[in-house]
ChimeraX commands (.cxc) that place a marker at each C-alpha (Angstrom):
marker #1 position 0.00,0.00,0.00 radius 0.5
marker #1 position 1.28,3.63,-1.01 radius 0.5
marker #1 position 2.97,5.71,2.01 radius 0.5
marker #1 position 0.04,7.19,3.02 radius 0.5
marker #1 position 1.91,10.11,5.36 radius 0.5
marker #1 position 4.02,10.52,2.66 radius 0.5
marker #1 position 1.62,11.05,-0.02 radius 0.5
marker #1 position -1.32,12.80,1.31 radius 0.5
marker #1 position -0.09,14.58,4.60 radius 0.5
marker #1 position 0.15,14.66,8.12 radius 0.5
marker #1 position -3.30,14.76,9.80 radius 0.5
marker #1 position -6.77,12.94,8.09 radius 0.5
marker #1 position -10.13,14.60,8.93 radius 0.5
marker #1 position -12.47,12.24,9.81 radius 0.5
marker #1 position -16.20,13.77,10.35 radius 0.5
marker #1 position -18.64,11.26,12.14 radius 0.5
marker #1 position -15.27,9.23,12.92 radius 0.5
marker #1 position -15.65,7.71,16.80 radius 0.5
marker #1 position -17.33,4.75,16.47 radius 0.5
marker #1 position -18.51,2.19,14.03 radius 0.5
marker #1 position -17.47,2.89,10.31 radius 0.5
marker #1 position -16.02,5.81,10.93 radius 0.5
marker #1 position -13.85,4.34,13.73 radius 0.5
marker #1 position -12.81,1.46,11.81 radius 0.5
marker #1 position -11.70,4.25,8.89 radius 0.5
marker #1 position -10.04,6.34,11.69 radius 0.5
marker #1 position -7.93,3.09,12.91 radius 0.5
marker #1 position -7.18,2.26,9.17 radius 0.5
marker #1 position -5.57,5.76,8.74 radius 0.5
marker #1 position -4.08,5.67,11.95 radius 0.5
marker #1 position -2.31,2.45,10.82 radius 0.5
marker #1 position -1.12,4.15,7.77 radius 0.5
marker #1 position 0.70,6.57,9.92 radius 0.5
marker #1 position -1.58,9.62,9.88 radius 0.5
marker #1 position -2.59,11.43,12.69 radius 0.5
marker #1 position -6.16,12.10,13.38 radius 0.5
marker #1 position -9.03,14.85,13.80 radius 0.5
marker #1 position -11.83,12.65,14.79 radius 0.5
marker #1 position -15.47,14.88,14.81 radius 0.5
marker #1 position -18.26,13.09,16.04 radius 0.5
marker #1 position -21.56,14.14,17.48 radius 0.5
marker #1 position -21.10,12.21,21.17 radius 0.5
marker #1 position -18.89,13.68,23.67 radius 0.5
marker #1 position -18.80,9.98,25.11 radius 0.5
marker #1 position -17.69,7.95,21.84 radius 0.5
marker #1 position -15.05,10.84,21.29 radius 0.5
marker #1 position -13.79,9.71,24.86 radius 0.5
marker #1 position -13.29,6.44,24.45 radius 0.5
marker #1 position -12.14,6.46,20.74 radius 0.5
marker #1 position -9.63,8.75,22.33 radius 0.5
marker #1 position -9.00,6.00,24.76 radius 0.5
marker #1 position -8.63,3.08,22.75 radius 0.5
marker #1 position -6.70,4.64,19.75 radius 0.5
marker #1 position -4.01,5.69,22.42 radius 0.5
marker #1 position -3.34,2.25,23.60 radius 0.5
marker #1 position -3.66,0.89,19.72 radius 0.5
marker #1 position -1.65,3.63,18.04 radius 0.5
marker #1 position 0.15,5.18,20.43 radius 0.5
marker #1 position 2.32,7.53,18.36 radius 0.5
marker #1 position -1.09,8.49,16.88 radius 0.5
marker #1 position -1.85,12.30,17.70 radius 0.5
marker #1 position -5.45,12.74,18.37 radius 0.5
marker #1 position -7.45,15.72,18.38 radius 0.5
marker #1 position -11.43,14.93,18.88 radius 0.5
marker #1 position -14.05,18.02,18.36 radius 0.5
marker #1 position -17.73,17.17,19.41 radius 0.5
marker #1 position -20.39,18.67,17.24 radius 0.5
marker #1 position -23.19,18.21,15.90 radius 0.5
marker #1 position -24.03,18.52,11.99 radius 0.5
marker #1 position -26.76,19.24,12.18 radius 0.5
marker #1 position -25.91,22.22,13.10 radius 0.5
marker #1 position -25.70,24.34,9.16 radius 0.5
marker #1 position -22.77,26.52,11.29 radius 0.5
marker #1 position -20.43,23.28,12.80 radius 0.5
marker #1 position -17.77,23.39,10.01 radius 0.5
marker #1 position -17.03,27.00,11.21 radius 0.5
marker #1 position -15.61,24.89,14.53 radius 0.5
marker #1 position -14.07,22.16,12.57 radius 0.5
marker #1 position -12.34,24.61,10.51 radius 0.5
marker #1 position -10.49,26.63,12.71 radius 0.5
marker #1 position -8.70,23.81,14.68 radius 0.5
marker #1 position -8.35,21.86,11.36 radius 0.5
marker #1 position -6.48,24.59,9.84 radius 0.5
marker #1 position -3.89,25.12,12.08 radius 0.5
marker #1 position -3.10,21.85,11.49 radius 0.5
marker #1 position -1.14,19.99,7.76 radius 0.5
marker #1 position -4.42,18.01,6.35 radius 0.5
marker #1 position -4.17,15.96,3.84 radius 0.5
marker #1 position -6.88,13.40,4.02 radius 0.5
marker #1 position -10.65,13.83,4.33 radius 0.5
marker #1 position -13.40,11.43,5.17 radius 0.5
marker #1 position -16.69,12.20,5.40 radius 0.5
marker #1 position -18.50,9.13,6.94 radius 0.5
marker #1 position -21.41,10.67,9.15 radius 0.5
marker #1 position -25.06,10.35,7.85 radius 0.5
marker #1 position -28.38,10.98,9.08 radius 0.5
marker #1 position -31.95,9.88,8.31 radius 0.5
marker #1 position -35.56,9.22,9.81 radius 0.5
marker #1 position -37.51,6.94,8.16 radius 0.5
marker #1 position -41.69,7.36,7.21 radius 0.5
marker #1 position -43.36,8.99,4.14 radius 0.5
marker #1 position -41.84,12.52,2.91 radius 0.5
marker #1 position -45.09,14.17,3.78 radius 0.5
marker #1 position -45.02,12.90,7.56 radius 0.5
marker #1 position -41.77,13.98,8.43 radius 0.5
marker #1 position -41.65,18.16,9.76 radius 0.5
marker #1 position -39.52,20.67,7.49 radius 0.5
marker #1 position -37.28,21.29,10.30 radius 0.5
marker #1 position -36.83,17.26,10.11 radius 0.5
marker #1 position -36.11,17.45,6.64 radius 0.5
marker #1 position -33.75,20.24,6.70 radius 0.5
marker #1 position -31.52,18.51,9.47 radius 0.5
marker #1 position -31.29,15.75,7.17 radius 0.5
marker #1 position -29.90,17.92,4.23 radius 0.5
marker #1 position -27.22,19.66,6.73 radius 0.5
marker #1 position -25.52,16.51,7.39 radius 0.5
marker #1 position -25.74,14.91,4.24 radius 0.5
marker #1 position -26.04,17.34,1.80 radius 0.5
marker #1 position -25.00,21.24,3.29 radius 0.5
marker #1 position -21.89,20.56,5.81 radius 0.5
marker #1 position -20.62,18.01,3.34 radius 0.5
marker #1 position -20.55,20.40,0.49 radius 0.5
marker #1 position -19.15,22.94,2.75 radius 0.5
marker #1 position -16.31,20.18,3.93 radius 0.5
marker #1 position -15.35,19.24,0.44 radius 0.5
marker #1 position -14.97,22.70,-0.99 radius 0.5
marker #1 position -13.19,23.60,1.57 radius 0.5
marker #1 position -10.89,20.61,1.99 radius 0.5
marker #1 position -10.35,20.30,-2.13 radius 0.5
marker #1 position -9.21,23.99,-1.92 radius 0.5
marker #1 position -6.32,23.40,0.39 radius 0.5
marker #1 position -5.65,19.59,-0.93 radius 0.5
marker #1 position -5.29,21.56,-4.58 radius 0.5
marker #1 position -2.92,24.70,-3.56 radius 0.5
marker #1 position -0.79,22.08,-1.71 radius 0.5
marker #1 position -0.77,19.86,-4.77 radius 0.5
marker #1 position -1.61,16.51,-2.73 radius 0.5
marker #1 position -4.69,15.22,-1.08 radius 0.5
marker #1 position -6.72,12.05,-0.22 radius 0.5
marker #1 position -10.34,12.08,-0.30 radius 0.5
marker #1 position -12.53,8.92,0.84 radius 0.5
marker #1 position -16.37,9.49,1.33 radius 0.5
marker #1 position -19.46,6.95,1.79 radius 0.5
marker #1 position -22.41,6.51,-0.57 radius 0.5
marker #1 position -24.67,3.55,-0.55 radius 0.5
marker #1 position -27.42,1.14,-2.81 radius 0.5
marker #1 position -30.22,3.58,-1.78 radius 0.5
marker #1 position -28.05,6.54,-3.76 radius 0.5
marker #1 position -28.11,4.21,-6.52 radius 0.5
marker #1 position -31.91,3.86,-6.79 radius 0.5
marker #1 position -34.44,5.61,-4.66 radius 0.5
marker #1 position -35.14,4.90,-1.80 radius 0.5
marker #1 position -39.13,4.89,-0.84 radius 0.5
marker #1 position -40.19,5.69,3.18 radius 0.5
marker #1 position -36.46,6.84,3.67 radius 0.5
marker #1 position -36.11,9.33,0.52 radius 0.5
marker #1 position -33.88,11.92,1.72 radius 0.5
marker #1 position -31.23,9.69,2.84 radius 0.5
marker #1 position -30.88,8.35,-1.00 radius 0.5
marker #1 position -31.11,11.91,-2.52 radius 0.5
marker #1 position -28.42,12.64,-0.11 radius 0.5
marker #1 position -26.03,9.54,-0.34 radius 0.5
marker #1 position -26.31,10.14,-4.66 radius 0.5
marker #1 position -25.39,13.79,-3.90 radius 0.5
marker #1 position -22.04,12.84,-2.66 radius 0.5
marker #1 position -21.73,9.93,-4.42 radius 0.5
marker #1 position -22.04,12.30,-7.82 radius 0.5
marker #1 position -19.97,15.33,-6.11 radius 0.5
marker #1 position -16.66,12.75,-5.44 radius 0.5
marker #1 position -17.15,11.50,-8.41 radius 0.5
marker #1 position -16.88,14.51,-10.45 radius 0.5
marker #1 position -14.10,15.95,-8.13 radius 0.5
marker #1 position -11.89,12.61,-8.21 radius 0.5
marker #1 position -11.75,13.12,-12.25 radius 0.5
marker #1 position -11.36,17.28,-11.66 radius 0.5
marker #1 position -8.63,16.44,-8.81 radius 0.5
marker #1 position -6.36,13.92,-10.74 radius 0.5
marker #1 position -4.89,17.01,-12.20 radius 0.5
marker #1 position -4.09,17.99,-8.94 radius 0.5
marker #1 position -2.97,15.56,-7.32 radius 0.5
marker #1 position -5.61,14.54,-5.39 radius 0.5
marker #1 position -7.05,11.23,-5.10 radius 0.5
marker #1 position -10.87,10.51,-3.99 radius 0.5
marker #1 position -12.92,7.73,-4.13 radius 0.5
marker #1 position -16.67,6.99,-2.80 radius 0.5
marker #1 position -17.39,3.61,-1.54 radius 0.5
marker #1 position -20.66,2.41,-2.16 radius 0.5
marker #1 position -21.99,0.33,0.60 radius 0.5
marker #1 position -24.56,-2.14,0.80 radius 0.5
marker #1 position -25.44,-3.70,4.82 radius 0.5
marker #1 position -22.47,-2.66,7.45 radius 0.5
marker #1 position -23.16,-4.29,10.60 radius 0.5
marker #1 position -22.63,-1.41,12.71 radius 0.5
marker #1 position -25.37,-1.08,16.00 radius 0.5
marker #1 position -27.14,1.80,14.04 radius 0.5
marker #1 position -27.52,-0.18,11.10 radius 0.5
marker #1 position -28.32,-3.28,12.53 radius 0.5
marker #1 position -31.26,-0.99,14.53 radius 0.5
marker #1 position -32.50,0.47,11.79 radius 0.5
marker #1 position -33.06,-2.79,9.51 radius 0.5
marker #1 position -36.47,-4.05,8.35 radius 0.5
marker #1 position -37.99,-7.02,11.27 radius 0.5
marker #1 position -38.94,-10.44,10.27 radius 0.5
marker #1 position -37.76,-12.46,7.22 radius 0.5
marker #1 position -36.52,-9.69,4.75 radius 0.5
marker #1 position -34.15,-8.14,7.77 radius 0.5
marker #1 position -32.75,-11.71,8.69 radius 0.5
marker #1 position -31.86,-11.82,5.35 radius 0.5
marker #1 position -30.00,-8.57,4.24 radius 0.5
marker #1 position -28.36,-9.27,7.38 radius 0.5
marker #1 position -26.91,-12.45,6.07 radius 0.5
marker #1 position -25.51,-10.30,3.55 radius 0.5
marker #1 position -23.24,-7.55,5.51 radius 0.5
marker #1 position -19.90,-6.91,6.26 radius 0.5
marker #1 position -18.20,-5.72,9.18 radius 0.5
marker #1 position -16.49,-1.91,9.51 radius 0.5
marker #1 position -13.02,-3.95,9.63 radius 0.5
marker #1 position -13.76,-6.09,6.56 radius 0.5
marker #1 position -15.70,-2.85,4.69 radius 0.5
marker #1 position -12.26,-0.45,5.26 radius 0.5
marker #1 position -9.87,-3.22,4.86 radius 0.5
marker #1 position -11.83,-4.13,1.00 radius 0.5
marker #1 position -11.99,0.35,0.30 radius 0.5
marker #1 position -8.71,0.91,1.39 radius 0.5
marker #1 position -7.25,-2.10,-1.23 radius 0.5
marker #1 position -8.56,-0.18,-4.06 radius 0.5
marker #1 position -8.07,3.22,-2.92 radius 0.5
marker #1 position -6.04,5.35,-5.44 radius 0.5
marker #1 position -7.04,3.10,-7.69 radius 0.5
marker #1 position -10.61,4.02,-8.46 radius 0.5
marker #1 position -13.33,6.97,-8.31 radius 0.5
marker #1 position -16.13,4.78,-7.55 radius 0.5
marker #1 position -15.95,1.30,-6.01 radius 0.5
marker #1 position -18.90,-1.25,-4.73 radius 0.5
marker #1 position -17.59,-2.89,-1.20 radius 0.5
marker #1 position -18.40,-5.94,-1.30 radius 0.5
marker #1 position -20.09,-9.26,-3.45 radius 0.5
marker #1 position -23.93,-8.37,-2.64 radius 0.5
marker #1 position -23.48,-5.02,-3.49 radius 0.5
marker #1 position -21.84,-5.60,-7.19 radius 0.5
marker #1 position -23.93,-7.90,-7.70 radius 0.5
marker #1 position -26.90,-5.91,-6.79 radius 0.5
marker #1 position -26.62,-3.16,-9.19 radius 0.5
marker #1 position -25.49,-5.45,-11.88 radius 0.5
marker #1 position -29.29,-7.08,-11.34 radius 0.5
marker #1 position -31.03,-3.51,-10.97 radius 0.5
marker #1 position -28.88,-2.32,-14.50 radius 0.5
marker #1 position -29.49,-5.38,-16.64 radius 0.5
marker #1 position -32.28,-7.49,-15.19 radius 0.5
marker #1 position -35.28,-4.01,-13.94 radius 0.5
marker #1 position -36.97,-1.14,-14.48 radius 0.5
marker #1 position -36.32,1.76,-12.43 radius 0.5
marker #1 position -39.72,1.24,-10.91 radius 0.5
marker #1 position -39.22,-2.25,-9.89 radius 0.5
marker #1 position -36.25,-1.51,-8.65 radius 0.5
marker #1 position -38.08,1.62,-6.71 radius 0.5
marker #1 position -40.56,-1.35,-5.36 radius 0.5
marker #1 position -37.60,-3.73,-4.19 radius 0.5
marker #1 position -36.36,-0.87,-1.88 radius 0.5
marker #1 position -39.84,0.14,-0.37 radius 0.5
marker #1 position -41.21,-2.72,0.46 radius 0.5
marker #1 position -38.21,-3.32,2.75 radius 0.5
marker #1 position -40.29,-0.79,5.35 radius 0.5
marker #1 position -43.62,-1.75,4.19 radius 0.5
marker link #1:1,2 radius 0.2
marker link #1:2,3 radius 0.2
marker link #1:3,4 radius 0.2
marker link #1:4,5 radius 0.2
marker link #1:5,6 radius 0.2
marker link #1:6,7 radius 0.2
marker link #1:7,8 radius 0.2
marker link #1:8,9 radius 0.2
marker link #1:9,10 radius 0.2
marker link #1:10,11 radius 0.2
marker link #1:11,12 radius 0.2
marker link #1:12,13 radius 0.2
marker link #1:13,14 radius 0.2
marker link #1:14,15 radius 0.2
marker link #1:15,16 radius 0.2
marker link #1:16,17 radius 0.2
marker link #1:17,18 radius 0.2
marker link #1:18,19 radius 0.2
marker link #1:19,20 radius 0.2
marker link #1:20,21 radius 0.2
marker link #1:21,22 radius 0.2
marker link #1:22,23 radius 0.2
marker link #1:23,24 radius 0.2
marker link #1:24,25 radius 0.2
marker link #1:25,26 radius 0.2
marker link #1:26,27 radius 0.2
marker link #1:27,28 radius 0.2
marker link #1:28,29 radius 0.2
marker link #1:29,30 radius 0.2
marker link #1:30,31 radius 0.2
marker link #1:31,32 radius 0.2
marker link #1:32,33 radius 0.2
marker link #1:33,34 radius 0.2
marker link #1:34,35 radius 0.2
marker link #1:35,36 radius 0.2
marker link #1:36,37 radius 0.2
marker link #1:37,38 radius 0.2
marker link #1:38,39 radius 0.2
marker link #1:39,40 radius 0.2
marker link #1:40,41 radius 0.2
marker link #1:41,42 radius 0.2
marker link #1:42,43 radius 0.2
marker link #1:43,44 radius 0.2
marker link #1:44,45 radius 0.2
marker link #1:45,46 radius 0.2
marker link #1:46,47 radius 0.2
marker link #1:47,48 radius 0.2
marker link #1:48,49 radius 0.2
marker link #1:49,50 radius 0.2
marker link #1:50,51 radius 0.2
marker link #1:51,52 radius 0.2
marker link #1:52,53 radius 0.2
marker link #1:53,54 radius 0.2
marker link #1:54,55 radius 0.2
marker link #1:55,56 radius 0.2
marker link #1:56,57 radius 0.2
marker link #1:57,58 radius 0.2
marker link #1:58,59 radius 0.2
marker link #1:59,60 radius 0.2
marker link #1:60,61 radius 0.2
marker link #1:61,62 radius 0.2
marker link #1:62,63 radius 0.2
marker link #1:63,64 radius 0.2
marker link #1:64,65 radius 0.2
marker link #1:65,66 radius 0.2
marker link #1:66,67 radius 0.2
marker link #1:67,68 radius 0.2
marker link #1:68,69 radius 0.2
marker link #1:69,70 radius 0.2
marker link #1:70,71 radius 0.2
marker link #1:71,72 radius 0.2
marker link #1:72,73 radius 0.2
marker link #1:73,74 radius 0.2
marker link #1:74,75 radius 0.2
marker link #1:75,76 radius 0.2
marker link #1:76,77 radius 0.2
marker link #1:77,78 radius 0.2
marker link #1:78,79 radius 0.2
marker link #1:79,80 radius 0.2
marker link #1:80,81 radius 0.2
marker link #1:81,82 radius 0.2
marker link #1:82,83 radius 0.2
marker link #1:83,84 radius 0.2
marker link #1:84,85 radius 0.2
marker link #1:85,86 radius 0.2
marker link #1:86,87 radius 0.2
marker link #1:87,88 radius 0.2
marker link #1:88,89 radius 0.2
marker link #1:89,90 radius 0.2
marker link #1:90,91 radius 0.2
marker link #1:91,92 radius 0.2
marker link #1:92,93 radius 0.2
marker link #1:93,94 radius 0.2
marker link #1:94,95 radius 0.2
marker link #1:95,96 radius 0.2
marker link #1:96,97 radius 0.2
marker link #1:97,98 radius 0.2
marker link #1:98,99 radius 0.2
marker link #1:99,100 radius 0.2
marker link #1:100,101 radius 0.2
marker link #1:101,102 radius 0.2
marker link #1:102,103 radius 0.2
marker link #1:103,104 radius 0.2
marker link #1:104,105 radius 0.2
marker link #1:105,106 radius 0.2
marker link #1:106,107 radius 0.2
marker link #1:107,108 radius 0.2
marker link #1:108,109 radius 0.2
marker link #1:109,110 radius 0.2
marker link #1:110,111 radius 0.2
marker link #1:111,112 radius 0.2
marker link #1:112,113 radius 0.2
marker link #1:113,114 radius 0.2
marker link #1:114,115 radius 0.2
marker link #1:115,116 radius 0.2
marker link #1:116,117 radius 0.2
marker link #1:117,118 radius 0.2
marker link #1:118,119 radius 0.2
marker link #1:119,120 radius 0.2
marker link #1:120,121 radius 0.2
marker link #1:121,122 radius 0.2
marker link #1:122,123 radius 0.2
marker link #1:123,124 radius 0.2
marker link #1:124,125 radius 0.2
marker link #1:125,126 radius 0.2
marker link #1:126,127 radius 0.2
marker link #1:127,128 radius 0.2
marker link #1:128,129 radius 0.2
marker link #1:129,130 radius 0.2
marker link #1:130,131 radius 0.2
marker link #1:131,132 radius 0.2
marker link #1:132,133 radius 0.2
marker link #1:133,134 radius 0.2
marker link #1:134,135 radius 0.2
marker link #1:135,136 radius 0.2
marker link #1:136,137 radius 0.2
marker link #1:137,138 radius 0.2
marker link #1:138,139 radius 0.2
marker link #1:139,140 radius 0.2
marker link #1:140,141 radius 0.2
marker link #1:141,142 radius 0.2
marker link #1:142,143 radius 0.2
marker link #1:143,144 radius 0.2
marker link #1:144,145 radius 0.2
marker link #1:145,146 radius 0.2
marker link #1:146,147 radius 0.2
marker link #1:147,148 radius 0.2
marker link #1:148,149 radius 0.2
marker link #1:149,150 radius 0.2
marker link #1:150,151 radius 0.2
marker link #1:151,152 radius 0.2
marker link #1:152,153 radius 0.2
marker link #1:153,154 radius 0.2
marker link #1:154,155 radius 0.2
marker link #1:155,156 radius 0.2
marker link #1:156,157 radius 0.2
marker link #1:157,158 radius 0.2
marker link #1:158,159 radius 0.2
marker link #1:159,160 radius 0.2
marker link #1:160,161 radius 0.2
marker link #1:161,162 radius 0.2
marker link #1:162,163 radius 0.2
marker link #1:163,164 radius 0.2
marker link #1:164,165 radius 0.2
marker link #1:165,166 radius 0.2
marker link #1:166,167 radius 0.2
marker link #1:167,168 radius 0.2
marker link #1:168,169 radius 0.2
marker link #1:169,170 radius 0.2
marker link #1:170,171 radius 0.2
marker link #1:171,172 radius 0.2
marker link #1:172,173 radius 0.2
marker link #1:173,174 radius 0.2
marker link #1:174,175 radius 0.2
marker link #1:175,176 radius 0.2
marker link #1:176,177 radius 0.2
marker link #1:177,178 radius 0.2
marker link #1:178,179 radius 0.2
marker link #1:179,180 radius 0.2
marker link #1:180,181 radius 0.2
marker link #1:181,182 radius 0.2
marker link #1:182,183 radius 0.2
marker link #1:183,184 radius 0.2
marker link #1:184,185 radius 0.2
marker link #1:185,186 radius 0.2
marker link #1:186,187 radius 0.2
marker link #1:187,188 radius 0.2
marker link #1:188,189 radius 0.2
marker link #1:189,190 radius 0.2
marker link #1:190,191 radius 0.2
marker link #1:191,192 radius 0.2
marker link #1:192,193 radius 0.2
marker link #1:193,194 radius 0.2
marker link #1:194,195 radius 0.2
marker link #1:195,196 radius 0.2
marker link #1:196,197 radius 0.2
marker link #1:197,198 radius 0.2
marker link #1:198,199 radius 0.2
marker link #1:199,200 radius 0.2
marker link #1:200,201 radius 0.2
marker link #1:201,202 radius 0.2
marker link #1:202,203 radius 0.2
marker link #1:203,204 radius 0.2
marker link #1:204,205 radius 0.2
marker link #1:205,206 radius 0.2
marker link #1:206,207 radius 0.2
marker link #1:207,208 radius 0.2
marker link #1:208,209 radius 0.2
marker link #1:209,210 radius 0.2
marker link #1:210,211 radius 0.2
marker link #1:211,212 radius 0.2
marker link #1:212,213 radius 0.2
marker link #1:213,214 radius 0.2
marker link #1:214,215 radius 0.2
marker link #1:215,216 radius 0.2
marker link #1:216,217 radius 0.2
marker link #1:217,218 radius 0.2
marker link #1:218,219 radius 0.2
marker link #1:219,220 radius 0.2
marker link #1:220,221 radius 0.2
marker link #1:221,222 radius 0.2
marker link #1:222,223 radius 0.2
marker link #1:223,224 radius 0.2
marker link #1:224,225 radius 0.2
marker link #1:225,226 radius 0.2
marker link #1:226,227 radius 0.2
marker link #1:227,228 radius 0.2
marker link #1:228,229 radius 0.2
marker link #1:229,230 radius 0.2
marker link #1:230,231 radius 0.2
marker link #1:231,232 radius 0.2
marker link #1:232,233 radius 0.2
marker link #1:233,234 radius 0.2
marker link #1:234,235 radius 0.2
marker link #1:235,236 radius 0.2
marker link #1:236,237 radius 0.2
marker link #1:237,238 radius 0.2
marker link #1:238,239 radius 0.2
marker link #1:239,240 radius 0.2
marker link #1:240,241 radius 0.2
marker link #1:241,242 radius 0.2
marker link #1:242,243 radius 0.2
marker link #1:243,244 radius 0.2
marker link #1:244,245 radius 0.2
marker link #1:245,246 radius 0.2
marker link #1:246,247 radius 0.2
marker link #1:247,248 radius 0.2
marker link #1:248,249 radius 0.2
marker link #1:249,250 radius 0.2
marker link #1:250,251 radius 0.2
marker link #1:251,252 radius 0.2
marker link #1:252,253 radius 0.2
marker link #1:253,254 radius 0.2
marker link #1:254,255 radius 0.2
marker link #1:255,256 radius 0.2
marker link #1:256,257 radius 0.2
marker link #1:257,258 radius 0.2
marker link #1:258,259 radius 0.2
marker link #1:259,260 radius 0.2
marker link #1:260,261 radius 0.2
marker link #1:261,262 radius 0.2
marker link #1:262,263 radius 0.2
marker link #1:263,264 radius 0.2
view
C-alpha cells in the first residue's frame, strides 16, 4: 500500500469518525501513519475512541471536536482547529436519516437531514479540495450507498443525499487527478454497525439482508485495497452484484418497489 503520510499529509479529517465505520476508517488511517481529527456528534464515543486509539496507536496524535451537523454553522468549529493543522486526508462518513413517508416527516426534520448529508458536506469538500489543490496533494474517501443508486421509498432523503455525494466525489476525483488529489466513494450495501443493525427491516426480509453484511473492519480493509485506484468502487459481493441485477435485469420502478417494500 502507497505511504500514506508521505503522499497525502500529516493529519486525516475524519467527520462522524468515533465509532462504528467511521472508527474502523479512523484506525485504518491511523495504521497508515496519519494522525487524526476525529469529529463526532457524542462527547462519550469521542472519549473512548480517544482511549482506545491511544493504547492501539500510540504515536497516533489525536485531536477529537464534538459537534453536531446538524448544526448548518459546525464546520465553522471544525475549521479553525483543522487549519492550524497539515491536512491531507478527508473522510466524510457521518449520515443521518428518519424513516416514514416525505409528507409525515416536519420541514425542520427534513432540513436537518440535508445539513448533514447534503450542506456541511458540500461545505467540507470545498473547503478541503481547496487546500488539498494549492498544496498539490490530497486524499479524499467518502461513503455513498445502494439507496443513492436507486431511490429509496419511506427513507427518501437519505438516498437523494447519499447520490449527492456519491455524484460530487465523483466529479471531483476526475477534476482532482490534475491535482494531485485522489478521492474515491465507496458504495456500501449492509455494514453491521449497531445503528444499522437498529434500523433494519424485522422479520424475514431483515434476517436476510443481514446475512448479507460486512463488518467496519472487513468494509475499510476491502476500500482501502482499491483506494487510489478508483473513483467509484462497490464494497463488497452483494453489493456488485446488486446493481449489476437492478442495471441489466429491472426497471427503475421495480427496482423503486424492491427498496420500499423493505419498510412496508
Amino acid at each position: 500500500m502507497t505511504d500514506f503520510k508521505e503522499k497525502y499529509g500529516q493529519y486525516a479529517v475524519v467527520i462522524g469518525g468515533a465509532a462504528g465505520l467511521g472508527k474502523a476508517t479512523s484506525y485504518k488511517l491511523a495504521d497508515n501513519g496519519l494522525d487524526l481529527i476525529v469529529v463526532d456528534r457524542s462527547q462519550e464515543y469521542l472519549d473512548q475512541f480517544r482511549t482506545s486509539c491511544a493504547k492501539d496507536y500510540p504515536n497516533c496524535d489525536v485531536i477529537t471536536i464534538q459537534g453536531n451537523l446538524t448544526d448548518p454553522n459546525v464546520m465553522d468549529k471544525i475549521f479553525a482547529v483543522s487549519d492550524k493543522k497539515s491536512v491531507g486526508f478527508l473522510s466524510y462518513v457521518v449520515a443521518f436519516h428518519k424513516f416514514g413517508k416525505l409528507q409525515d416527516l416536519s420541514f425542520d426534520e427534513h432540513l436537518s437531514i440535508l445539513n448533514v448529508n447534503v450542506i456541511n458536506f458540500i461545505k467540507c469538500m470545498q473547503h478541503y479540495v481547496k487546500i488539498f489543490a494549492e498544496q498539490g496533494h490530497g486524499g479524499i474517501l467518502n461513503y455513498s450507498s445502494l439507496t443513492g443508486v436507486t431511490t429509496s421509498p419511506y427513507n427518501a432523503e437519505y438516498g437523494a443525499g447519499k447520490a449527492y455525494i456519491k455524484s460530487i466525489t465523483q466529479a471531483v476525483a476526475y477534476e482532482g487527478e490534475k491535482e494531485g488529489i485522489d478521492a474515491m466513494v465507496a458504495t456500501l450495501g449492509v455494514t453491521l454497525t449497531p445503528t444499522e443493525l437498529k434500523n433494519q427491516p424485522g422479520g424475514e426480509a431483515g434476517a436476510a439482508v443481514q446475512k448479507m453484511g460486512m463488518t467496519p473492519e472487513d468494509t475499510v480493509d476491502e476500500i482501502f485495497e482499491n483506494f487510489g485506484k478508483v473513483h467509484s468502487y462497490y464494497v463488497g459481493d452483494h453489493p456488485k452484484a446488486q446493481v449489476k441485477k437492478w442495471k441489466t435485469e429491472m426497471t427503475e420502478d421495480e427496482v423503486a418497489a424492491y427498496m420500499g417494500r423493505f419498510y412496508e
